[in-house]
N, C-alpha and C positions, 0 to 999 in steps of 0.2 A: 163541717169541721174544716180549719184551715190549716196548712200545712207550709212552713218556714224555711224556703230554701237559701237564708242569706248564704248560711257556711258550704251550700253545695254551690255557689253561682265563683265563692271563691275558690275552691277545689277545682271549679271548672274550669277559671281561668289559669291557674297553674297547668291543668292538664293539656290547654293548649299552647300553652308556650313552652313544653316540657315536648310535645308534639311540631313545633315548628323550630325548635332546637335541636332535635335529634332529626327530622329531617334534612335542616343543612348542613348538619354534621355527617351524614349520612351519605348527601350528594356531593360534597367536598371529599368524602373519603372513595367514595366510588369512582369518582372523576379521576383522583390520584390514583387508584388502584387500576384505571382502566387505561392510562397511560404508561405507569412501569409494562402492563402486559404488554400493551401493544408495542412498546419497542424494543423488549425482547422477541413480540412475533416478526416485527419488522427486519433484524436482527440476526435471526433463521432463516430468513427469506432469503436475507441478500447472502448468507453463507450458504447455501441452496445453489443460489443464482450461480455464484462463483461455482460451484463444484462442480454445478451442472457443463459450463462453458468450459470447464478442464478435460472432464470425463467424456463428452460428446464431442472433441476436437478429428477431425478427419484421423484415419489410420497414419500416425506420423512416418510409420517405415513405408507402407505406400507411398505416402507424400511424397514423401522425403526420396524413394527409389523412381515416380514418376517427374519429380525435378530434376535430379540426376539425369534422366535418359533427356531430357527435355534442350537442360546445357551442352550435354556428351553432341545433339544433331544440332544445337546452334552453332558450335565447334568447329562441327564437319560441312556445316551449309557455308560459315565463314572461309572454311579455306576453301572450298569447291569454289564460291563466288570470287574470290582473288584468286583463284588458276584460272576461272573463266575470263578474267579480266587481263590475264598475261595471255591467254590466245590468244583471247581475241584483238588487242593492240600487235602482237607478233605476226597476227593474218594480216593486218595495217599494212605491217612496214615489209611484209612478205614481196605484197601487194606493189606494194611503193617499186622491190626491184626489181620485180619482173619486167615493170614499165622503163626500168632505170637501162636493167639487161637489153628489153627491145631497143632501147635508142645508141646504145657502146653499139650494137650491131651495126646498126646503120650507119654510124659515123666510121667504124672499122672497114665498112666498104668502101666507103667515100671518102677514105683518107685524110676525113677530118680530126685531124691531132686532140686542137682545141676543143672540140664537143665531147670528144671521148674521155677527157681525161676529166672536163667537166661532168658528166654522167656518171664516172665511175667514184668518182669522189662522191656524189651522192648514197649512189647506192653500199660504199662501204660504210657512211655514215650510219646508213639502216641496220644494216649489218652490227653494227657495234648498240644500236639500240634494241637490237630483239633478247627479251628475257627467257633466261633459262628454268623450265617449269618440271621439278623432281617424275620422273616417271613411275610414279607411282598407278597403280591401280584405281580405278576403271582406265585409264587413258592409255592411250598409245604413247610411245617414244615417238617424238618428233624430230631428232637429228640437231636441234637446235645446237647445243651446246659443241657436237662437233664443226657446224658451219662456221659459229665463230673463233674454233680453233684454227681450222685450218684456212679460211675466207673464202672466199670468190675465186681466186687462183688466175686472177685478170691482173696485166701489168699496166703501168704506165705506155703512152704513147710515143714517148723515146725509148723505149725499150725495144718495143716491135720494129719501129720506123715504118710507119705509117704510110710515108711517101713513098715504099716501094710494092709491090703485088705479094710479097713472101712476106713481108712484114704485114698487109691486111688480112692475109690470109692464115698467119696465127696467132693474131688479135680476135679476129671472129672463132678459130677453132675455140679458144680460150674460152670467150663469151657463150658460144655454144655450149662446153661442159658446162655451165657456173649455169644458162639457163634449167639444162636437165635434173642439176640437182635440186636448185627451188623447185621443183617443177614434182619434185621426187617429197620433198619435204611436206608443199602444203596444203596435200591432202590429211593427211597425220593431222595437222594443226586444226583445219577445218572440222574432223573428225569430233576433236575433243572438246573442240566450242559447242560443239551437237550434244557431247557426251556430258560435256558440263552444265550445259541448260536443264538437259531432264533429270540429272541427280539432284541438282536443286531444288527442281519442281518437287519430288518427291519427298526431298526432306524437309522442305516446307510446310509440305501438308502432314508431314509423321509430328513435327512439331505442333503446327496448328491443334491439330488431333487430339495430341496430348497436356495440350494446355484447355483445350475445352472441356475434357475429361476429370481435369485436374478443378477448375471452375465448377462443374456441376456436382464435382464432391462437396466443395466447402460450401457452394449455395444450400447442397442436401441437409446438412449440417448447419447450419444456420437458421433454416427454417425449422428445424427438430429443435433447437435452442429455443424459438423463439414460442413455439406450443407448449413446451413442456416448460418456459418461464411463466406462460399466461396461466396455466393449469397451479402452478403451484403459487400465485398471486392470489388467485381466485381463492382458492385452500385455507388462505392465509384470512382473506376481507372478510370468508365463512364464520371461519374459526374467534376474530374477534368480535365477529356478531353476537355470536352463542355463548361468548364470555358476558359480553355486554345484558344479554339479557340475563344468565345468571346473576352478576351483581345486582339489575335491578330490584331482584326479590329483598335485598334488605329495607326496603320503604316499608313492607310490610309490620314491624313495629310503628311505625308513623303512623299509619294508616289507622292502627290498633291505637292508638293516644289518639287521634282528631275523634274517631266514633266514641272512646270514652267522655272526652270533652264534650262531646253534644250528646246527650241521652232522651230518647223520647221524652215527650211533655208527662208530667207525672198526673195522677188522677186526681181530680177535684173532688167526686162524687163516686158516689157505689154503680151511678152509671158509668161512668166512665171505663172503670173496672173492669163492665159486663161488656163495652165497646172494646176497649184492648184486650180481652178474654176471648170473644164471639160476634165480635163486627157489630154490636149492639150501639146507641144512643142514647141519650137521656130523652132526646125525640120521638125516639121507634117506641123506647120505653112507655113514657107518657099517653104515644098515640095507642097503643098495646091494650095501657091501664084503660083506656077511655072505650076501647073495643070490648073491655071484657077479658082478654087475654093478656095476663101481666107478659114482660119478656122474659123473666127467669124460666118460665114455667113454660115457652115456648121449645127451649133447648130439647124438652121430653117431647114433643110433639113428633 
């Protein structure tokens, strides 16, 4: 008996193009749909990201109260360093009259008019250049400001007259007072250049200190930003994996039209039947019949 599959070969091909339709239909629609998700995940991520980098920002009043103290001794190292910079030029020119004072003496011995008045003219010039530094705390008063009030207290050498023993004799008294009081003043000065250098030193390092303190907050913070952005990246590549594999299950219609389209070979014969029923032959069959043992009749065996 033969069997006519013209109208099933055209069914068939309907059913695969019904099947290769709806799966490009299918993967076109899942391609769009796996794009709107993922840039709303994307989307999430990066308003994450942001909220994360506001939320994890160092303690700003900290911050903010160890910048404060940080300016407050840059402040006090700046003026410390300009008073240590008016000593120590004032120990200079300290320095300068002493040298100035031993030579008025000598020429006030030696009745030299000319050298003395030379000399002294120097040394008042120093005098009018040493700067006056507020006596403030930690430092000593240095007397500064009253030396240049009242001077050296040294005259000219027509004043004394030089050329007689009573006139050398209180040109040098002169000279003599004017040395004791430098002499009174530049330990004070010398003092506060001592006292100037190690208040420095320390507020250097109070700064330094607290600017490294300040650094290893925000590095802390930084690297907390930057695990807890990897962690929720990762969350994110998961999360549209597991979408992605969701969508793929609608091929499963496709899937279901291609196997409709191709349908096992249909049976020729009543063997055939008995082979898609019980693994039989028209072969096994035949060699069966020729054994004596048809194959039907094997299935009771």
């Amino acid at each position: 008996m033969t069997i006519s599959i013209t109208g099933l070969t055209q069914n068939t091909s309907i059913l695969n193009t019904l099947a290769q339709v709806y799966s490009s239909n299918a993967q076109l629609t899942t391609q769009e749909q796996l794009d709107i998700i993922n840039g709303r995940i994307q989307a999430q991520l990066n308003d994450k990201i942001a909220a994360l980098q506001t939320s994890d920002q160092p303690d700003t009043a900290l911050a903010t109260a160890t910048q404060n103290d940080i300016t407050r001794l840059k402040n006090q190292l700046a003026t410390i360093n300009g008073d240590q910079s008016k000593f120590s030029a004032n120990s200079n020119l300290l320095s300068d009259i002493e040298t100035q004072l031993a030579s008025l003496q000598t020429a006030a011995t030696a009745g030299d008019s000319a050298s003395f008045d030379k000399f002294l003219a120097i040394a008042n010039t120093d005098l009018g250049n040493l700067l006056v530094v507020s006596p403030t705390a930690p430092f000593q008063p240095d007397s500064i400001l009253g030396l240049k009030g009242t001077g050296l207290g040294i005259q000219s050498s027509a004043t004394y007259n030089l050329s007689t023993p009573a006139g050398q004799a209180a040109a040098a008294a002169d000279v003599g007072k004017a040395q004791t009081l430098i002499n009174s003043i530049f330990p004070a000065t010398s003092n506060n250049i001592l006292v100037a250098g190690s208040v420095a030193t320390a507020l250097t390092n109070q700064v330094n200190s607290l600017n490294q303190t300040l650094q290893q907050t925000q590095n802390t913070s930084e690297l907390q930003i930057a695990a807890q952005t990897a962690q929720l990246t990762q969350q994110a590549q998961i999360q549209e994996h597991l979408i992605q594999l969701a969508l793929g299950n609608t091929t499963l219609l496709s899937d279901a039209l291609g196997s409709a389209a191709n349908p096992p070979n249909l049976p020729t014969s009543a063997f055939d039947v008995l082979s898609n029923a019980v693994g039989a032959t028209s072969t096994t069959a035949n060699a069966a019949l020729n054994s004596g043992t048809p194959a039907i009749l094997s299935l009771l065996a």
